[in-house]
Backbone as XML, in Angstrom:
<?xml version="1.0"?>
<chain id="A" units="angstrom">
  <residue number="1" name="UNK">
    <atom name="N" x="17.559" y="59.922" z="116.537"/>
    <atom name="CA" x="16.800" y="61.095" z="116.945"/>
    <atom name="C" x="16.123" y="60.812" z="118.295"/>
  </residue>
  <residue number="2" name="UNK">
    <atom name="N" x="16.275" y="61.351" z="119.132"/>
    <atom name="CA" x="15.625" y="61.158" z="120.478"/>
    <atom name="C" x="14.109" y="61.904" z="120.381"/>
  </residue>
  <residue number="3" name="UNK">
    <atom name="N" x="13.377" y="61.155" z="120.996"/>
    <atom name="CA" x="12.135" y="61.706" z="121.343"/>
    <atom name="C" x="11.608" y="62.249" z="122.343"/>
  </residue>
  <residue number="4" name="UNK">
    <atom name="N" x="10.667" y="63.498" z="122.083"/>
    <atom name="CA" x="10.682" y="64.687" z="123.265"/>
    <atom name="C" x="9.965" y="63.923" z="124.363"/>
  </residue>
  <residue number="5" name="UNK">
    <atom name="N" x="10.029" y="64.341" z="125.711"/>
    <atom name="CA" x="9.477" y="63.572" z="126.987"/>
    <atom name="C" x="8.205" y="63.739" z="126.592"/>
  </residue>
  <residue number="6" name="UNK">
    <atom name="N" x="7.355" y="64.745" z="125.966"/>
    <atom name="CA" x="5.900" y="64.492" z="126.083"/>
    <atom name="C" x="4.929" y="63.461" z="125.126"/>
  </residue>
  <residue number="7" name="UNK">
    <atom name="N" x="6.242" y="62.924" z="123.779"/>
    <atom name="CA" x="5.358" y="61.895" z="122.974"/>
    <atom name="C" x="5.852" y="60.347" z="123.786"/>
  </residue>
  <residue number="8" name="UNK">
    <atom name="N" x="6.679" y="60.626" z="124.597"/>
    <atom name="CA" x="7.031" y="59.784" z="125.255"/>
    <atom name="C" x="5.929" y="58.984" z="126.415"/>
  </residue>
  <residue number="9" name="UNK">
    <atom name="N" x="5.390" y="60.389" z="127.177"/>
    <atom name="CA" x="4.549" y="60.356" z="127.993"/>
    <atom name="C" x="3.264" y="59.577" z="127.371"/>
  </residue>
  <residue number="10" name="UNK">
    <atom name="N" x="3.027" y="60.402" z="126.478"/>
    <atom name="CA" x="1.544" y="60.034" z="125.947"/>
    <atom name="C" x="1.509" y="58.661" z="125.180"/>
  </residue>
  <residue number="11" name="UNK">
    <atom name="N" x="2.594" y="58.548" z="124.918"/>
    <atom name="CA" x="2.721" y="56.944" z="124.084"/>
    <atom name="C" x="2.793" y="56.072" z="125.485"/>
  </residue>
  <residue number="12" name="UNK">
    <atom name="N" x="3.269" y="56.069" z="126.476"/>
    <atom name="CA" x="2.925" y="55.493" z="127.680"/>
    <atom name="C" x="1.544" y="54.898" z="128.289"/>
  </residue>
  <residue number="13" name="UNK">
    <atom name="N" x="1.177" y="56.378" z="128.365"/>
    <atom name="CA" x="-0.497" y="56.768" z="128.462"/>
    <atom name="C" x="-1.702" y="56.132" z="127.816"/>
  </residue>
  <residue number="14" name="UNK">
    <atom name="N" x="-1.237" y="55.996" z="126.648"/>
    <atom name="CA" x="-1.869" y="55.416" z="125.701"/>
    <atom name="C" x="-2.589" y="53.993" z="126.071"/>
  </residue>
  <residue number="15" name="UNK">
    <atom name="N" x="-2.198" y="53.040" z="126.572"/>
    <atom name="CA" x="-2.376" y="51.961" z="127.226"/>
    <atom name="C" x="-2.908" y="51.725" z="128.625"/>
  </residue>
  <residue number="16" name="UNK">
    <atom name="N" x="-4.282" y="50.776" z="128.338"/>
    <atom name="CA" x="-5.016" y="51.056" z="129.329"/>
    <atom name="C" x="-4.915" y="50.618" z="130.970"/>
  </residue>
  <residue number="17" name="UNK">
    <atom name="N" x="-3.587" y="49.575" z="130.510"/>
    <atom name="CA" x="-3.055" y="48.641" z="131.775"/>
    <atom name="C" x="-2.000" y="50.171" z="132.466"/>
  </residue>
  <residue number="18" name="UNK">
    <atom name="N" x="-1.702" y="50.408" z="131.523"/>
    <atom name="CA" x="-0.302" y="51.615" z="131.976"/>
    <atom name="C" x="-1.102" y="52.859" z="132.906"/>
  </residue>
  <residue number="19" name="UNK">
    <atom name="N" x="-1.984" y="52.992" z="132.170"/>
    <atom name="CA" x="-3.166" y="53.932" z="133.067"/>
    <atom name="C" x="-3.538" y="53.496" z="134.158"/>
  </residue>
  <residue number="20" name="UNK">
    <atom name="N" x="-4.037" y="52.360" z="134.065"/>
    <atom name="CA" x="-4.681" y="51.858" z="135.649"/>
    <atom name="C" x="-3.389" y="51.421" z="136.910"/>
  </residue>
  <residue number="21" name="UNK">
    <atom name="N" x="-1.962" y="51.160" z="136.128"/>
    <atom name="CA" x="-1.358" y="51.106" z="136.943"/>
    <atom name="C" x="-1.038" y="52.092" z="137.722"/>
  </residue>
  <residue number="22" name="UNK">
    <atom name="N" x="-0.796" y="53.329" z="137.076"/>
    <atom name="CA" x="-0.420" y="54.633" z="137.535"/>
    <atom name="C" x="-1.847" y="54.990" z="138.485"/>
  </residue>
  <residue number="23" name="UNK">
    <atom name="N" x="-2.567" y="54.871" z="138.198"/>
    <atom name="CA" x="-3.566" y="55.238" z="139.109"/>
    <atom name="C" x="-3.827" y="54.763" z="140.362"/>
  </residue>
  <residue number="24" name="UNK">
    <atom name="N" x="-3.326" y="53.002" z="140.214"/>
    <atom name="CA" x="-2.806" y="52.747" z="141.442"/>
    <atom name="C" x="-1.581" y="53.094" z="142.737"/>
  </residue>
  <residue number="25" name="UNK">
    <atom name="N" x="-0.660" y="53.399" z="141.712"/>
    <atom name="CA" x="0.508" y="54.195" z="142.216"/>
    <atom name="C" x="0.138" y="55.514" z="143.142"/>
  </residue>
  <residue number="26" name="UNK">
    <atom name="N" x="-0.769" y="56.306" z="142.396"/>
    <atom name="CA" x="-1.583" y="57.561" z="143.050"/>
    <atom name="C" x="-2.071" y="57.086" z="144.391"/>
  </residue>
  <residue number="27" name="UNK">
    <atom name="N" x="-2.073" y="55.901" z="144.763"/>
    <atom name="CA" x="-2.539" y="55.681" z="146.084"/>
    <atom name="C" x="-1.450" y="55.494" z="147.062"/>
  </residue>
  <residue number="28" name="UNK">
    <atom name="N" x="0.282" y="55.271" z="146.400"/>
    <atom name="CA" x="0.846" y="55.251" z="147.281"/>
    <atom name="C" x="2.282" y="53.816" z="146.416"/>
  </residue>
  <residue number="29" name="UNK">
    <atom name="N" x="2.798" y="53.739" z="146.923"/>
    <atom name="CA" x="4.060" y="52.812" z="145.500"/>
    <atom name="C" x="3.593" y="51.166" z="146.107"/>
  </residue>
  <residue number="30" name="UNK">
    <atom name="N" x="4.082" y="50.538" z="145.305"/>
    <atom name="CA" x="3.509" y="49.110" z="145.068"/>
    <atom name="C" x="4.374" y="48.326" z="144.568"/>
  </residue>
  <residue number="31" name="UNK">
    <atom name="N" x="4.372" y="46.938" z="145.220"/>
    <atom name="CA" x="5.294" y="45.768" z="144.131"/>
    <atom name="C" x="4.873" y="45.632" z="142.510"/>
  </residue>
  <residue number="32" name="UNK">
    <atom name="N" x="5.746" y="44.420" z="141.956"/>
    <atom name="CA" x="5.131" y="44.331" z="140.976"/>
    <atom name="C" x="3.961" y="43.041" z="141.104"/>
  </residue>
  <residue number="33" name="UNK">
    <atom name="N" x="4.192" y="42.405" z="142.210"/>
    <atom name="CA" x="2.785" y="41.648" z="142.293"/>
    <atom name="C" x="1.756" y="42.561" z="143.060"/>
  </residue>
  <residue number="34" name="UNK">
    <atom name="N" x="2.008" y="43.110" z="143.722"/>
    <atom name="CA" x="0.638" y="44.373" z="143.976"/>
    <atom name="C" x="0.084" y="44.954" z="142.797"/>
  </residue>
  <residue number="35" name="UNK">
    <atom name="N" x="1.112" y="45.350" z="142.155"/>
    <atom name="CA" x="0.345" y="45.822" z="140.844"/>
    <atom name="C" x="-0.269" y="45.016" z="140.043"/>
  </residue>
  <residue number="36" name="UNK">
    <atom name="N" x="0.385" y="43.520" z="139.868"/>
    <atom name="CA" x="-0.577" y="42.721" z="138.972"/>
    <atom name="C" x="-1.601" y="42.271" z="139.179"/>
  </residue>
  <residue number="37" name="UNK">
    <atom name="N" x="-2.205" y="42.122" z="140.448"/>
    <atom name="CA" x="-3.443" y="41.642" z="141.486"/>
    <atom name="C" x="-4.830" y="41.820" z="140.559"/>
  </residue>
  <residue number="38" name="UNK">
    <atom name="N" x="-4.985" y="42.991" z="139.747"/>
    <atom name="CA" x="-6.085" y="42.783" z="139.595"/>
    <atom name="C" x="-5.965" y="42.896" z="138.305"/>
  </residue>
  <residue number="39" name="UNK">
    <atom name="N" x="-5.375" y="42.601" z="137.594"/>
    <atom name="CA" x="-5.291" y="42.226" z="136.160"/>
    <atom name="C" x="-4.705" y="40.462" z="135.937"/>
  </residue>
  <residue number="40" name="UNK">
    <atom name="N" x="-5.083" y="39.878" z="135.069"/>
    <atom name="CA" x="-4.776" y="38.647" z="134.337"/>
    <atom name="C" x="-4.032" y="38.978" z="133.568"/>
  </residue>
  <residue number="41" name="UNK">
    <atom name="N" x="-3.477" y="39.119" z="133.589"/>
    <atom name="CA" x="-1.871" y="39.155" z="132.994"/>
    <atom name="C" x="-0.677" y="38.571" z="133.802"/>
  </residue>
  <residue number="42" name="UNK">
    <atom name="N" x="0.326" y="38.057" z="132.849"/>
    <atom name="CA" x="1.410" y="37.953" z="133.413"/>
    <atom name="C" x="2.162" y="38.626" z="134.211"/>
  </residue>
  <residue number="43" name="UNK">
    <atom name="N" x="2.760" y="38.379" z="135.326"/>
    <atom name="CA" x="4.057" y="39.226" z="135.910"/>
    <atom name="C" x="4.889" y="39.873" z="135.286"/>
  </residue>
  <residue number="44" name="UNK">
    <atom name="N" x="5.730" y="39.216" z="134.256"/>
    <atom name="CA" x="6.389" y="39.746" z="133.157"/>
    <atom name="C" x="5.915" y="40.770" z="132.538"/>
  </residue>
  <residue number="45" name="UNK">
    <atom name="N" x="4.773" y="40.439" z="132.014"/>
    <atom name="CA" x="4.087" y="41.540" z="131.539"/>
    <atom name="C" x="3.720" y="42.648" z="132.238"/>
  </residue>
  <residue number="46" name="UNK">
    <atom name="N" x="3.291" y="42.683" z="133.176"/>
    <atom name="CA" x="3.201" y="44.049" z="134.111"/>
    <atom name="C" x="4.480" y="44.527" z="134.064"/>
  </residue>
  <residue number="47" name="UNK">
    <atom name="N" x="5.563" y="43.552" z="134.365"/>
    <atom name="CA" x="6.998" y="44.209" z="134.360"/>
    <atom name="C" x="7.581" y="44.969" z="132.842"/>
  </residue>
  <residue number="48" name="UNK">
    <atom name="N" x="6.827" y="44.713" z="131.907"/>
    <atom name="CA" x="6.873" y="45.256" z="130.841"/>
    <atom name="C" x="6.372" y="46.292" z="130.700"/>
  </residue>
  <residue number="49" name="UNK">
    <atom name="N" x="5.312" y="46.751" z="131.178"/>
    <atom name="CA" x="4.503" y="47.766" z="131.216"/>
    <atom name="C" x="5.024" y="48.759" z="132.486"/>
  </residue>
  <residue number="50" name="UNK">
    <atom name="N" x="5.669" y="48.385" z="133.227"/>
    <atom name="CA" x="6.205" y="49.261" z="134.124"/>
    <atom name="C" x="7.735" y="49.784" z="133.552"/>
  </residue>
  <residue number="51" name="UNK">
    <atom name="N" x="8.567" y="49.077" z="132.543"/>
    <atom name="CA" x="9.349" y="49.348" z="132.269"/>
    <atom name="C" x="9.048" y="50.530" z="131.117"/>
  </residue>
  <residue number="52" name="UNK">
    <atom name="N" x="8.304" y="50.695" z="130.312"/>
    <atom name="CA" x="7.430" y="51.970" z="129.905"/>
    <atom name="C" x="7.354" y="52.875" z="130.254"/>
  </residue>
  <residue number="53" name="UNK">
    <atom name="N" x="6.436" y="52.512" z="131.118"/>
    <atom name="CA" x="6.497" y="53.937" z="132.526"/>
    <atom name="C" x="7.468" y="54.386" z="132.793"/>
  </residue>
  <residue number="54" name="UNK">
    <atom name="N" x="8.446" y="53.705" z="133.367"/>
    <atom name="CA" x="9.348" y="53.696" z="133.881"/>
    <atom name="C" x="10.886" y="54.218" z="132.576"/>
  </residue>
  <residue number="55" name="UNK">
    <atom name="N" x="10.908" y="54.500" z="131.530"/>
    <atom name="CA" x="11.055" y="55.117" z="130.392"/>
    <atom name="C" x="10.991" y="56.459" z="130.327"/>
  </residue>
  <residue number="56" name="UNK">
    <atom name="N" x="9.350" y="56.446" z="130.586"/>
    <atom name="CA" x="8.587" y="57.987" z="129.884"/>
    <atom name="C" x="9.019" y="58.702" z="131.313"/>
  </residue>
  <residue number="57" name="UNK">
    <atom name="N" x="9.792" y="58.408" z="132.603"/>
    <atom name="CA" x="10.141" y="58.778" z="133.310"/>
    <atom name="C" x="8.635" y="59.030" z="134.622"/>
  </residue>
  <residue number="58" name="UNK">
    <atom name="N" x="7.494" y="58.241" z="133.902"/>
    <atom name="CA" x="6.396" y="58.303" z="135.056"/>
    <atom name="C" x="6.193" y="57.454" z="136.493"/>
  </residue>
  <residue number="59" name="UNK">
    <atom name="N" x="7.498" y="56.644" z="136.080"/>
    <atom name="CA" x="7.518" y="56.071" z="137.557"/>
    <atom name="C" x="8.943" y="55.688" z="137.505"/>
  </residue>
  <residue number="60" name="UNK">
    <atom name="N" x="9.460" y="55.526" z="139.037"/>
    <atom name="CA" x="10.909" y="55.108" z="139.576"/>
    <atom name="C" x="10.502" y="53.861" z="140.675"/>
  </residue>
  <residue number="61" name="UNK">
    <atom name="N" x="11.859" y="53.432" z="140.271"/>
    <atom name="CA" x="11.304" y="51.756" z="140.780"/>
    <atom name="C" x="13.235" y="51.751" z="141.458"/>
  </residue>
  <residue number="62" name="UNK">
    <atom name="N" x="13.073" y="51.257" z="143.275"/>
    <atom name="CA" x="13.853" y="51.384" z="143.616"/>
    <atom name="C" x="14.218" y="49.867" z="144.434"/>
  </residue>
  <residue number="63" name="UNK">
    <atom name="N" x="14.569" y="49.724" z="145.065"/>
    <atom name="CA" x="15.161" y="48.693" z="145.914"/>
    <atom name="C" x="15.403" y="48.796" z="146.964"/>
  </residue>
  <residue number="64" name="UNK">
    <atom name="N" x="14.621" y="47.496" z="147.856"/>
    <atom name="CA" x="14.482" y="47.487" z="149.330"/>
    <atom name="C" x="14.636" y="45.892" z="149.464"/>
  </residue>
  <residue number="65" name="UNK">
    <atom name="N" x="15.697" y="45.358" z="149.930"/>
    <atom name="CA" x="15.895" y="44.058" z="149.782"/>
    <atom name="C" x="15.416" y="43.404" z="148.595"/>
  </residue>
  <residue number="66" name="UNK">
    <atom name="N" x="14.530" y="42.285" z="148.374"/>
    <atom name="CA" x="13.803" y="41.696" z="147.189"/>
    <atom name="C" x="13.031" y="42.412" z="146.440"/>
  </residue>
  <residue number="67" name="UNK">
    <atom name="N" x="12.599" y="43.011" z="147.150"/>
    <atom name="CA" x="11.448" y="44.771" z="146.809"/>
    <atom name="C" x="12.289" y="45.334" z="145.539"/>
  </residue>
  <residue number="68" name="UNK">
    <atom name="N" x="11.203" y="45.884" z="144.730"/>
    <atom name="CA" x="11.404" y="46.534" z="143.466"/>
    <atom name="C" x="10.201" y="47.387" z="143.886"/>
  </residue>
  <residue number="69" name="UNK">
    <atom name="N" x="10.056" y="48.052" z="144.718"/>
    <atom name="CA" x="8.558" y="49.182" z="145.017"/>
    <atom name="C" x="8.621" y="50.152" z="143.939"/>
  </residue>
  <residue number="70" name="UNK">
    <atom name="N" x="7.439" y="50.642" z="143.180"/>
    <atom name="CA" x="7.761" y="51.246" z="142.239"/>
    <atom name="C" x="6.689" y="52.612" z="143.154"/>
  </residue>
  <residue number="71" name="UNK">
    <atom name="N" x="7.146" y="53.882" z="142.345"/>
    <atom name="CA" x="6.222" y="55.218" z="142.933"/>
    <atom name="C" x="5.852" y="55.754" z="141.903"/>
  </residue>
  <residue number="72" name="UNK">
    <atom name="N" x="5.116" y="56.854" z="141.453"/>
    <atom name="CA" x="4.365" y="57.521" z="140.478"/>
    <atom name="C" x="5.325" y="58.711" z="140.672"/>
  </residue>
  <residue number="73" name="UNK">
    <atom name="N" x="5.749" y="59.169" z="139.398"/>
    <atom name="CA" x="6.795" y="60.431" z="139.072"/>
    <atom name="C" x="5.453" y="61.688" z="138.533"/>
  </residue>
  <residue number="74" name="UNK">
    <atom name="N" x="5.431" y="62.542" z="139.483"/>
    <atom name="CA" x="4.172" y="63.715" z="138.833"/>
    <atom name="C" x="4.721" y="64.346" z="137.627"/>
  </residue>
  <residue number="75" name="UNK">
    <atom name="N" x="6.103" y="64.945" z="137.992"/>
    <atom name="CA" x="6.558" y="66.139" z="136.886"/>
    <atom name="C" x="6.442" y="65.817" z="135.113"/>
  </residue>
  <residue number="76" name="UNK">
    <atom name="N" x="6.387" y="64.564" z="134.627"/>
    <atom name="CA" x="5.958" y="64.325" z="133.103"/>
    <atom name="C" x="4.202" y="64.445" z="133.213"/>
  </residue>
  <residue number="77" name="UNK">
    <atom name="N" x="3.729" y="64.463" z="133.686"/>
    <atom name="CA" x="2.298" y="64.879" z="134.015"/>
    <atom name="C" x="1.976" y="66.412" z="133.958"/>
  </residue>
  <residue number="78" name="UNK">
    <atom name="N" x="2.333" y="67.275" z="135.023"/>
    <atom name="CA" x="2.501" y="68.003" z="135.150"/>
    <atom name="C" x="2.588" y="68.869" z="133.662"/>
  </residue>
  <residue number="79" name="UNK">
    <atom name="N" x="3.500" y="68.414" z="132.786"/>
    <atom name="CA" x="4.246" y="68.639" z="131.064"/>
    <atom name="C" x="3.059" y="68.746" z="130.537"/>
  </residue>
  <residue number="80" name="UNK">
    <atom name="N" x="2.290" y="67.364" z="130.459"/>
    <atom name="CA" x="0.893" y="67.062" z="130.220"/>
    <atom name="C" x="-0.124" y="67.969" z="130.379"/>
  </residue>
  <residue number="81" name="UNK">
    <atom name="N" x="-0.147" y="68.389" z="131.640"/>
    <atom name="CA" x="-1.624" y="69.411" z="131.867"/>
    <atom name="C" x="-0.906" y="70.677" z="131.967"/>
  </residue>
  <residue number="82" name="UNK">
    <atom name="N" x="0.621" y="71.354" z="131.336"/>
    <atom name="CA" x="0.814" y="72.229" z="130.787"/>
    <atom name="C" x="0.488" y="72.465" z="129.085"/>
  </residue>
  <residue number="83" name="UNK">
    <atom name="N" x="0.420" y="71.036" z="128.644"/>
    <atom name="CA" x="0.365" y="71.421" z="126.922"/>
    <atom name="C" x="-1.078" y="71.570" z="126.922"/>
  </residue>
  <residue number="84" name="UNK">
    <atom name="N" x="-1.906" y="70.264" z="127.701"/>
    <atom name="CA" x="-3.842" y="70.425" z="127.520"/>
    <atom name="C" x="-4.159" y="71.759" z="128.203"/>
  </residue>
  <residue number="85" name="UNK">
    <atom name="N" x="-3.439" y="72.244" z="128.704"/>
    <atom name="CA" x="-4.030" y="74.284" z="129.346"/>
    <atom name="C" x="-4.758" y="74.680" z="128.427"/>
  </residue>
  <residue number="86" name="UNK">
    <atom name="N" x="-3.294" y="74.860" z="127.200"/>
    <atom name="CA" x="-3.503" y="75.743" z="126.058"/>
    <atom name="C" x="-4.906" y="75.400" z="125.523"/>
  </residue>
  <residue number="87" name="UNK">
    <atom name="N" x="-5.658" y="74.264" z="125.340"/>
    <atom name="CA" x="-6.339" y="73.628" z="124.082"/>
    <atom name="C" x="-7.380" y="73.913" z="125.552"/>
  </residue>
  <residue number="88" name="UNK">
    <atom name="N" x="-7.125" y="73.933" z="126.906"/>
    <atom name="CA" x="-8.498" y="74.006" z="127.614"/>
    <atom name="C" x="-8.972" y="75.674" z="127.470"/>
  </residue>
  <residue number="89" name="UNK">
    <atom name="N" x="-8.051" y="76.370" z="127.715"/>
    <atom name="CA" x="-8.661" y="77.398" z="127.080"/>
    <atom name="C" x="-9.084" y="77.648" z="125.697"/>
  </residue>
  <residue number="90" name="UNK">
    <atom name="N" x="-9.000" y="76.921" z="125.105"/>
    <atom name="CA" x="-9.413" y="77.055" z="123.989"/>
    <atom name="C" x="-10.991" y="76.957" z="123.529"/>
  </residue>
  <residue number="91" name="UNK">
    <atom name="N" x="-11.726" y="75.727" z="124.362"/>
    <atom name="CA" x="-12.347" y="74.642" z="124.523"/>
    <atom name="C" x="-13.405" y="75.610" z="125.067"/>
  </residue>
  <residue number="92" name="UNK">
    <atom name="N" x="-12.918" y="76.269" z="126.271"/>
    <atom name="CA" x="-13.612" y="76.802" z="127.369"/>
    <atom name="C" x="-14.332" y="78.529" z="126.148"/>
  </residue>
  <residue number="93" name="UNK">
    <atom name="N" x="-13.559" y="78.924" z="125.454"/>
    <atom name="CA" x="-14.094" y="79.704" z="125.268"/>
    <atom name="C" x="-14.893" y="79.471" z="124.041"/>
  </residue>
  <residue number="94" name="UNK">
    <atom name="N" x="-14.780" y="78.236" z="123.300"/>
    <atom name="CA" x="-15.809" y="78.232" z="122.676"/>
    <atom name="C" x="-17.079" y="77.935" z="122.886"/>
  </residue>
  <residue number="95" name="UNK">
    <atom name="N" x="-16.829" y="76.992" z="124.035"/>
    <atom name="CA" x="-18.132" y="76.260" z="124.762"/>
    <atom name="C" x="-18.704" y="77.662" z="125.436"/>
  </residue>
  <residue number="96" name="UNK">
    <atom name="N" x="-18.077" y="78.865" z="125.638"/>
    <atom name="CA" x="-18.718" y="79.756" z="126.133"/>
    <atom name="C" x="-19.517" y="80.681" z="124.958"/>
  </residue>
  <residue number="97" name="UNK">
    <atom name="N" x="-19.212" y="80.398" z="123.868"/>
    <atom name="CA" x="-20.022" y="81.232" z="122.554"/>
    <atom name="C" x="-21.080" y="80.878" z="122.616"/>
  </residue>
  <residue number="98" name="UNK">
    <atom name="N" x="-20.736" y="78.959" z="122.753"/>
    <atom name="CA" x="-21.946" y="78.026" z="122.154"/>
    <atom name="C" x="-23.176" y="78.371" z="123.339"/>
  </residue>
  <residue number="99" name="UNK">
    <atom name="N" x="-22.682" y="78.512" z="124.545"/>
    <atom name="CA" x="-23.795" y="79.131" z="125.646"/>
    <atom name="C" x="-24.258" y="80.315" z="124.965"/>
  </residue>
  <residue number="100" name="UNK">
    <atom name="N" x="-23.543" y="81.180" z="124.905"/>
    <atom name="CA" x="-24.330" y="82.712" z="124.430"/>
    <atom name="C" x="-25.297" y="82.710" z="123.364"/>
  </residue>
  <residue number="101" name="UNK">
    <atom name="N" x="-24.715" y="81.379" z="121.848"/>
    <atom name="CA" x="-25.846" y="81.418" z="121.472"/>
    <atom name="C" x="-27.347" y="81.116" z="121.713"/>
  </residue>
  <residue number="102" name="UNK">
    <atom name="N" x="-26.904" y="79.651" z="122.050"/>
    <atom name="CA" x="-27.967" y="79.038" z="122.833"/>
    <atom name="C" x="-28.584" y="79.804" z="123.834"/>
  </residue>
  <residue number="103" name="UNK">
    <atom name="N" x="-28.436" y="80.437" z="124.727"/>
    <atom name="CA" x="-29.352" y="81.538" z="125.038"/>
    <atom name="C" x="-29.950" y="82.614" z="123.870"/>
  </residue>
  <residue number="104" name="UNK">
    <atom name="N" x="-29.224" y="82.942" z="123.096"/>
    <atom name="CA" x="-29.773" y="84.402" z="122.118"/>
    <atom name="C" x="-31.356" y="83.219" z="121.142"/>
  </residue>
  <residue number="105" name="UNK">
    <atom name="N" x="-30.921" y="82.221" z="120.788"/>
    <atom name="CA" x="-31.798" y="81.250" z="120.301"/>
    <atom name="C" x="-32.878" y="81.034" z="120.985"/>
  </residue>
  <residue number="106" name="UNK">
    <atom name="N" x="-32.856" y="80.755" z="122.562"/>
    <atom name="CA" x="-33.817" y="80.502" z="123.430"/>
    <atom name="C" x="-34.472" y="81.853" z="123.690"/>
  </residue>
  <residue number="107" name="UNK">
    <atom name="N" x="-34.071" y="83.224" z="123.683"/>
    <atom name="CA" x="-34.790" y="84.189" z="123.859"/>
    <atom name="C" x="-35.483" y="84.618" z="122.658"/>
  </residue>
  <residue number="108" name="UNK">
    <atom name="N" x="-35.095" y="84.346" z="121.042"/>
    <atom name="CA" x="-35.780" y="84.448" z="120.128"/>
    <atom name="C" x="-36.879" y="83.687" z="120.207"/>
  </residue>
  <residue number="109" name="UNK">
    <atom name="N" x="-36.592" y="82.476" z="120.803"/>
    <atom name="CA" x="-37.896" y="81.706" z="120.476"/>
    <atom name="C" x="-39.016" y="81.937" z="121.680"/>
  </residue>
  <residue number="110" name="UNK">
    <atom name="N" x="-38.232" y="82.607" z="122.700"/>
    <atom name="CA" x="-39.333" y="83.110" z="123.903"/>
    <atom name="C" x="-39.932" y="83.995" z="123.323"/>
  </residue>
  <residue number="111" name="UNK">
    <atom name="N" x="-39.626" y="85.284" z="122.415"/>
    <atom name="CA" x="-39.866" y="86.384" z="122.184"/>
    <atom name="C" x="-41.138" y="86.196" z="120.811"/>
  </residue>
  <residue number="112" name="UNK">
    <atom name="N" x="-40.860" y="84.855" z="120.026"/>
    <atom name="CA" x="-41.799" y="84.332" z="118.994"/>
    <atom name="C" x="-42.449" y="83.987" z="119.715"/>
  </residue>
  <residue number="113" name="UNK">
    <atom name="N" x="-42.503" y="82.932" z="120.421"/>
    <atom name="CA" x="-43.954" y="82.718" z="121.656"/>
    <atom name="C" x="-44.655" y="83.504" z="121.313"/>
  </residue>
  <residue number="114" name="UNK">
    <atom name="N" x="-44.134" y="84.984" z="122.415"/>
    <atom name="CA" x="-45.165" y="85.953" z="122.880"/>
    <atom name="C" x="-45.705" y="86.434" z="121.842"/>
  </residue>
  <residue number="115" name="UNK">
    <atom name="N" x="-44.719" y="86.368" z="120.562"/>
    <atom name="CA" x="-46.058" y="87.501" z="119.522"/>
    <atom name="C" x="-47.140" y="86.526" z="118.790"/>
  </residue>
  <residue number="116" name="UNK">
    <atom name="N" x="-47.027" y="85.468" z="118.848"/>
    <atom name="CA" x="-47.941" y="84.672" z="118.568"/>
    <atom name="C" x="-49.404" y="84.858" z="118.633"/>
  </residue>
</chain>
């Protein structure tokens, strides 16, 4: 059974080295010893973690002589902040009730004040 690109993504995501790598990527593509620089970890291991990425289709890793430069792929992202839309509108309009009450609450209790 193949698995859809977005549990793919997020099982990627999930990991906090996989995150910070990509975030480095956002600045522009990188070796795999650029990328390991500021983590203690193995080489291998970064190369493990890029091969992940590199899976969930969030990064492409190409060749330039010895170079393996890897770049940040947006469009499985993109997937991402198409599925969290739905749930932000969702979010947004409840957090907008929770304002309305919280005002109707704060004017009851202005309004008890005054008859005090």
């Amino acid at each position: 059974m193949a698995t859809d690109t977005l549990s793919l993504t997020f099982a990627a995501l999930a990991d906090p080295t996989r995150r910070a790598i990509l975030a480095r990527l956002a600045e522009g593509e990188a070796t795999v010893s650029e990328l390991a620089e500021p983590f203690a970890i193995s080489l291998p291991a970064i190369s493990k973690h890029l091969k992940v990425l590199e899976q969930a289709g969030l990064i492409t890793r190409g060749r330039a002589a010895q170079w393996r430069p890897s770049r940040i792929e947006v469009s499985p992202l993109k997937e991402v902040d198409a599925w969290l839309a739905q749930y932000r509108h969702l979010w947004e309009a409840r957090l907008d009730r929770l304002d309305d009450y919280l005002k109707e609450l704060q004017a009851k209790e202005h309004t008890d004040d005054l008859t005090e």
